[in-house]
SERO-714831 format. One line per field, with one value per residue (C-alpha): residue in one letter; x, y, z. Coordinates in Angstrom, 3 decimals, always signed. Layout:
N
resn: [A,...]
east: [X,...]
north: [Y,...]
up: [Z,...]
% end
This chain:
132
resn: [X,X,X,X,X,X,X,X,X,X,X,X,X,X,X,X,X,X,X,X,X,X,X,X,X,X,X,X,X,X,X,X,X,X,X,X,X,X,X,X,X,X,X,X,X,X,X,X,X,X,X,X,X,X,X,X,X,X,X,X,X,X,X,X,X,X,X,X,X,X,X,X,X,X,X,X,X,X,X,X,X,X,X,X,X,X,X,X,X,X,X,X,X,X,X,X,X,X,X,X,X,X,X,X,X,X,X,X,X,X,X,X,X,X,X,X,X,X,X,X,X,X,X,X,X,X,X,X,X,X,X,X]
east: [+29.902,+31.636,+30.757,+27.069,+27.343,+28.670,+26.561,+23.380,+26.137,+27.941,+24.013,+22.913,+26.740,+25.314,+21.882,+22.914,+25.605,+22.941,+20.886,+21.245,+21.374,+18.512,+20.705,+23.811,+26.935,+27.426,+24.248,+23.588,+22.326,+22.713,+19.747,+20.477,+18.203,+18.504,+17.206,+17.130,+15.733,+17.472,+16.353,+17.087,+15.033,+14.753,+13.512,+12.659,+12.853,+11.638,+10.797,+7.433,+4.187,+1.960,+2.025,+4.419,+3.003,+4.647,+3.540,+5.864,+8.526,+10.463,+11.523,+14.982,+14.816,+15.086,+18.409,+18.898,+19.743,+21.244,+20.038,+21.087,+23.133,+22.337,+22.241,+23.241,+22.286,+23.366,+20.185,+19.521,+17.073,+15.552,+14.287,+11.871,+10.449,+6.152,+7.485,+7.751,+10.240,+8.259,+10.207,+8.691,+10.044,+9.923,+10.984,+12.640,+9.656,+7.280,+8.912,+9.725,+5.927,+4.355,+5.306,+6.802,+3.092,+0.902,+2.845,+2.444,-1.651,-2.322,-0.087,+1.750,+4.726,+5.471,+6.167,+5.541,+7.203,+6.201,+8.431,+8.400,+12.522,+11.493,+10.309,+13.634,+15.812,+13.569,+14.861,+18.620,+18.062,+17.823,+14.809,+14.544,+12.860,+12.051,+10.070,+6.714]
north: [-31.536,-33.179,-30.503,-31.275,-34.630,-33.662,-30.465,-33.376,-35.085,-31.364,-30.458,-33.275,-32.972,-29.385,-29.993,-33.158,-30.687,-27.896,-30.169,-29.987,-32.568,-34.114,-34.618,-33.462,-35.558,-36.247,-37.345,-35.172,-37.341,-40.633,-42.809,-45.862,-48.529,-50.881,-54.142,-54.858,-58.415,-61.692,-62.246,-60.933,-58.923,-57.292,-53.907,-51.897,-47.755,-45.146,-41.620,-41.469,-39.283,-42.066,-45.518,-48.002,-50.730,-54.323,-54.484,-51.510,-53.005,-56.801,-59.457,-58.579,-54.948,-56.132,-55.583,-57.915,-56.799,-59.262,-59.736,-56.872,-54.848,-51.578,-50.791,-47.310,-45.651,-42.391,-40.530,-36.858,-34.326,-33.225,-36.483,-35.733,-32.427,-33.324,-36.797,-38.637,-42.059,-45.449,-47.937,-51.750,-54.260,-58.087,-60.539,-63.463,-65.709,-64.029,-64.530,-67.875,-68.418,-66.965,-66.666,-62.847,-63.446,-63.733,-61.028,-58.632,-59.828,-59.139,-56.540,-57.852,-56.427,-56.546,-53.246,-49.868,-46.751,-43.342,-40.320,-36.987,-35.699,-33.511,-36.812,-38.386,-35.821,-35.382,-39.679,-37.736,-39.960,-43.549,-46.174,-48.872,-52.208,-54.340,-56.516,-54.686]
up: [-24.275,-21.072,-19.396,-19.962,-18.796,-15.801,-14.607,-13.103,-10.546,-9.562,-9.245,-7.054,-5.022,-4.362,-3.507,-1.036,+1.018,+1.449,+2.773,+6.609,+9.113,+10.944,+14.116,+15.320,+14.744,+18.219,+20.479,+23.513,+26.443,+27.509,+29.535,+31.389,+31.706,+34.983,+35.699,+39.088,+38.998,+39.473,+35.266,+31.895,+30.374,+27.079,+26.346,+22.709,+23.122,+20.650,+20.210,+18.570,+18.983,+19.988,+22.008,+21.107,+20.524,+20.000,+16.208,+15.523,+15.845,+15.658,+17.737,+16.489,+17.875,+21.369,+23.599,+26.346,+29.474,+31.893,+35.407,+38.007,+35.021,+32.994,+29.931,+29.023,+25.183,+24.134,+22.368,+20.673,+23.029,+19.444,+19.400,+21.917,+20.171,+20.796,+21.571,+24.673,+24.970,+24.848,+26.250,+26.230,+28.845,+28.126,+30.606,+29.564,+30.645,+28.696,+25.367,+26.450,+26.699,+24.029,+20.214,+18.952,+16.459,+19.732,+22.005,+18.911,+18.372,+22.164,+22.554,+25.485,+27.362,+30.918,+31.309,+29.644,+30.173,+28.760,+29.271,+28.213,+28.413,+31.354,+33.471,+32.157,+33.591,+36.708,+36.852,+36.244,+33.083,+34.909,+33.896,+36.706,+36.224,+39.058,+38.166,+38.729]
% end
């Protein structure tokens, strides 16, 4: 009878270590992401099959990125399989001016970036903002 109650969790242990991995342990590139402007500025990246847009995402998703500094993020190639990188570029000014409600209802950014992973290598995997 023990045995019974135990055969569902060996089933599902079984099931759960066939299943393979989306991703390998260990990503397989890295990107940098520069700002060379005297101001911070915050970015959002993603994989996806369409524009980013900022209603996908939250305030809280940004990274900062200090004036004249990198940021560097190691990411998986199979991420890009029919998907290019959207990367979103705030400036500090911008979300000092407007509310995270009215950037994401007029879909503002200061800069948009859309890269398939053969434009990112043909950057040897460097994004640089300058303020344009």
């Amino acid at each position: 009878m023990n045995t019974i109650k135990f055969f569902p969790v060996i089933l599902v242990c079984l099931i759960l270590q066939a299943c393979p991995n989306q991703y390998s342990e260990e990503p397989d590139l890295k990107f940098i992401i520069k700002n060379n402007t005297d101001k911070n500025i915050f970015f959002y990246a993603n994989t996806v099959d369409t524009l980013v847009c900022p209603k996908n995402f939250i305030q809280d998703n940004l990274t900062l990125i200090k004036n004249n500094k990198s940021f560097s993020t190691d990411f998986w190639s199979i991420l890009f399989e029919s998907k290019q990188l959207n990367i979103l570029i705030y400036k500090q000014s911008t979300l000092d001016s407007y509310s995270w409600k009215e950037i994401q209802d007029a879909n503002l950014f200061d800069k948009r970036y859309v890269l398939t992973l053969d434009e990112l290598k043909a950057m040897n995997y460097i994004v640089v903002y300058n303020g344009e």
